[in-house]
N, C-alpha and C positions, 0 to 999 in steps of 0.2 A: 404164043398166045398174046391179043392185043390185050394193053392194061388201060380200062380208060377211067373217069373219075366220075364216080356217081354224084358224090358232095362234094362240092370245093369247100373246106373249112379249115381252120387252125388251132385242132383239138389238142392239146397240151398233151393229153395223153389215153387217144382214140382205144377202146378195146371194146372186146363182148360182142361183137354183131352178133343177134339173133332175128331169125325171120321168124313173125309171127303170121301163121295162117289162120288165123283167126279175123286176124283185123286187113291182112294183105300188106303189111307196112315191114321194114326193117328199122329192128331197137340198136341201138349200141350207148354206149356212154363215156363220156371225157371225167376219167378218173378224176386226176387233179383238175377240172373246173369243174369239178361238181355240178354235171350236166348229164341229164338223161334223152337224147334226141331220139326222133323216130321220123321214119319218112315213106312214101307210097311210091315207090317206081314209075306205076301207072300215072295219076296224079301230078305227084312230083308235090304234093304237099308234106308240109314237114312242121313238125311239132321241137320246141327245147323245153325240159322241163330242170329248173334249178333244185339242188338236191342240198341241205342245211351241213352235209358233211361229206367228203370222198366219197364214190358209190364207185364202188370195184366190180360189178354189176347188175343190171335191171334183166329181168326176166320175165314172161305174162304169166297171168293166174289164170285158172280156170273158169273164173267166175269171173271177168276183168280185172282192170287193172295191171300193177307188178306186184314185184318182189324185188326187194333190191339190198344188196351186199356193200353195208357202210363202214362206215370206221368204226363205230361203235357195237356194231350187231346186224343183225336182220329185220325190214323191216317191209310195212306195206303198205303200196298205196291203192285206193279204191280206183274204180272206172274214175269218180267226180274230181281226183285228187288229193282227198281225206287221206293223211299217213297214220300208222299206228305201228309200235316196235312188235315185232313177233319175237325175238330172241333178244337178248340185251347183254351184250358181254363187253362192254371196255377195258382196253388193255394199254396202261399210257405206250404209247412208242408206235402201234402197232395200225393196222387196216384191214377192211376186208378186200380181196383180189380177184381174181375169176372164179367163176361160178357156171353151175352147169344142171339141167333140171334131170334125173337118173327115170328109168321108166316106169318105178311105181310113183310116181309123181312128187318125191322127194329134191331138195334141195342140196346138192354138194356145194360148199362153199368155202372157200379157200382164202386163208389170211396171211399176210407177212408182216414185218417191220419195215418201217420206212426207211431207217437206215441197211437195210439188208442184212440185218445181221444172221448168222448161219443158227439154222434152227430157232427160231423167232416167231415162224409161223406155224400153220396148222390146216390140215384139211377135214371138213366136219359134215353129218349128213344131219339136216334139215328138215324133220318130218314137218307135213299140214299141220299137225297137233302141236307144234313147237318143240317137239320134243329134241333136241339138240346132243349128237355122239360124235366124239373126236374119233377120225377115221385114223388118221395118222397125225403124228404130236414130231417135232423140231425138224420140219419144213423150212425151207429159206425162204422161194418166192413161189408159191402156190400158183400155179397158172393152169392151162390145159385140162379139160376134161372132157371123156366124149365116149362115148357106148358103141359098140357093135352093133350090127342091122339086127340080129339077134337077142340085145342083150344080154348074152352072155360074158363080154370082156370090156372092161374100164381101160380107157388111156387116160392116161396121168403123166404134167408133166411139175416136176419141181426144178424152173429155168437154172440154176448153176449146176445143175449136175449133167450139164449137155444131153439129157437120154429122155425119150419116150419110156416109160413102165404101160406094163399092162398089167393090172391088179385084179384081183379074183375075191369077192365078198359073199362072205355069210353069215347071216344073222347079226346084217348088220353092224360086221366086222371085216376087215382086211386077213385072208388066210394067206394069200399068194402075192408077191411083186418082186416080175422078173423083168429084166431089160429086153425092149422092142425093137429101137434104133437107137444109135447116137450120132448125135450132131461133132462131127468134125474141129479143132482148134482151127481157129480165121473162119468159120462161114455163119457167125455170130449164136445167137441161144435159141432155142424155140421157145416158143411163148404162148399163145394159144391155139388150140385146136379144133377139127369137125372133122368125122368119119360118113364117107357117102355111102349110096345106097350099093355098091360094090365092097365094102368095109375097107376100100380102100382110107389111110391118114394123113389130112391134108395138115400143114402146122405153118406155122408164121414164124419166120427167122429173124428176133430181134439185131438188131448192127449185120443181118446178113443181107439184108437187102432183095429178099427171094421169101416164094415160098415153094415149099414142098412136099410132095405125094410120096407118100408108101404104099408099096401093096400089102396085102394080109399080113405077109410073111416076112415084112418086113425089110421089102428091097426098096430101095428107092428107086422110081421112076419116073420121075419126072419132076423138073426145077425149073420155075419161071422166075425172073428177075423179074424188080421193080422198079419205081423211079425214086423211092425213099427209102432211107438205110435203115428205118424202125416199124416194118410193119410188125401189128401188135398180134392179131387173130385172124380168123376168115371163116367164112359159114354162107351153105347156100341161102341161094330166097329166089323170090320173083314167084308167078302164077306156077313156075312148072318147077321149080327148086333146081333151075339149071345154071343159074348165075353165081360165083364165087365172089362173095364181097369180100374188104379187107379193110381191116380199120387202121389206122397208123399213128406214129405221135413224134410230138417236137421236141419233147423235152429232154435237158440236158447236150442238146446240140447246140454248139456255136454257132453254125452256117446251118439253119436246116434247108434241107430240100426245099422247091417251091409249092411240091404240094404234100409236104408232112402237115401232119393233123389230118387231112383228106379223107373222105371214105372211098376205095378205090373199086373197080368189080371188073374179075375176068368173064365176059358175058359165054354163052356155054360153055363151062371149064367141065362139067362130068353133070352129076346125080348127085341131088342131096336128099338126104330122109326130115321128113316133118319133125320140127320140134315137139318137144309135147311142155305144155303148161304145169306152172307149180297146180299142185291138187292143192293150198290152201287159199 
C-alpha cells in the first residue's frame, strides 16, 4: 500500500487522529507542543489551536467544540474557543495520554507519568456529568482504545506490555481482561489504535516503523511499513471513512526521519466506522 503525506509538519509528538464527521475535518494533536491541529482533506484548510498544558488528546462534543486530555484533568473548549475544566485531577509527575470517546458517549481517558514509571498511570471513564471512575489503577503508558462495530469489546493497550487486551465492562466497571495479540521483541510497541467496520485492529508500532491489521481473532494480517520509526495512532476519515491516517513523532530521536512529526494516510487502506462525539 502507497504511504503518502497528508500534512507535512514537525509535530514533536503527533497522536489521536480523530475524524470528525460532523465538521468533515481530521483532529489530532502534538502532545509535547501543546497543539491541537485540525484539517479538511477536501479544502486542505487547516486550523493550530495552542493548548496552556500537554493535551494527550482533543476529541469533538456533541454540541461543538472538544474535549481535551491534559496534564492536569479534563477539560472543554466551546465552538468560540471559551475553555472550562470539566474534571480536575493534578498529579505532580504525571499527564493525560490517549483517549477515546466509548458508545454511550462517555469519555475513556488514559494517563501516565512522564518519566514512565511502571504503574504511574491510570485508565478512567469520563461521564457528560463529569462524573469521573478509575477503570483500571497502575497503568504505565495508557494508549490505545477502541470498541467493536458492535460495541460489545474494548481494545486496550497499556504500550510496555507488548499486548493488545480486550476488556469486558460492567456497570461501569472492568470484569474481564484477557490477551488479544502480542507484539513480538524488535518490531517496537503498539501505541494507538482503531477498529474498522469489519472489527478488524489496526495499531501503530512505536520504534516498529509499521502498522498493523488483526482480524477478529486475532491473527495478524496484514503489515505495511512506513517511512518513520515512531508512528504514534491511525484512524480512518475522509467523506467515505476509507482513508487510514497516521500521525507520528520526533521526539527522543537523534537523526529523525524527514518526515517524522507528519500526518501520513494510506488512502483506501479498508472501512472505518463514524466516530461518535463526547455527549458533554
Amino acid at each position: 500500500m502507497k504511504v503518502d503525506v497528508a500534512v507535512r509538519e514537525r509535530a514533536a509528538l503527533g497522536e489521536g487522529p480523530t475524524w470528525d464527521p460532523a465538521t468533515g475535518r481530521l483532529i489530532w494533536v502534538d502532545i509535547l507542543g501543546s497543539r491541537v491541529h485540525t484539517w479538511d482533506p477536501v479544502t486542505g484548510h487547516r486550523t493550530v489551536m495552542a493548548t496552556e498544558q500537554h493535551v494527550g488528546a482533543a476529541k469533538p462534543r456533541s454540541g461543538g467544540g472538544l474535549v481535551v486530555n491534559l496534564r492536569d484533568g479534563i477539560g472543554l473548549y466551546d465552538a468560540d474557543g471559551a475553555f472550562a475544566w470539566l474534571v480536575r485531577d493534578p498529579v505532580p509527575g504525571r499527564r493525560g495520554n490517549d483517549a477515546a470517546v466509548a458508545p454511550d458517549g462517555a469519555l475513556w481517558a488514559g494517563t501516565m507519568r512522564y518519566d514512565e514509571a511502571p504503574g504511574g498511570g491510570t485508565l478512567s471513564r469520563i461521564g457528560p456529568d463529569a462524573t469521573a471512575t478509575v477503570l483500571l489503577s497502575e497503568v504505565t503508558v495508557s494508549n490505545g482504545t477502541g470498541w467493536s462495530p458492535d460495541g460489545t469489546l474494548i481494545y486496550y493497550i497499556d504500550s510496555p506490555t507488548r499486548r493488545i487486551d480486550v476488556l469486558c465492562a460492567e456497570d461501569q466497571r472492568i470484569v474481564e481482561r484477557r490477551e488479544f495479540a502480542v507484539i513480538e521483541p524488535g518490531s517496537g510497541f503498539p501505541d494507538g489504535l482503531t477498529v474498522d467496520a469489519d472489527g478488524c485492529v489496526w495499531v501503530a508500532l512505536w520504534d516498529g516503523a509499521q502498522i498493523r491489521r488483526y482480524t477478529p481473532d486475532g491473527r495478524l494480517d496484514r503489515t505495511v511499513g512506513l517511512p518513520v520509526r515512531r508512528p504514534t495512532a491511525c484512524t480512518f476519515g475522509g467523506p467515505d471513512l476509507r482513508d487510514l491516517y497516521i500521525t507520528t513523532a520526533r521526539t527522543g530521536l537523534r537523526d529523525p526521519d524527514p518526515l517524522a512529526g507528519s500526518l501520513l494516510v494510506l488512502q483506501g487502506a479498508g472501512r472505518g466506522v463514524a466516530a461518535l462525539p463526547f455527549g458533554g
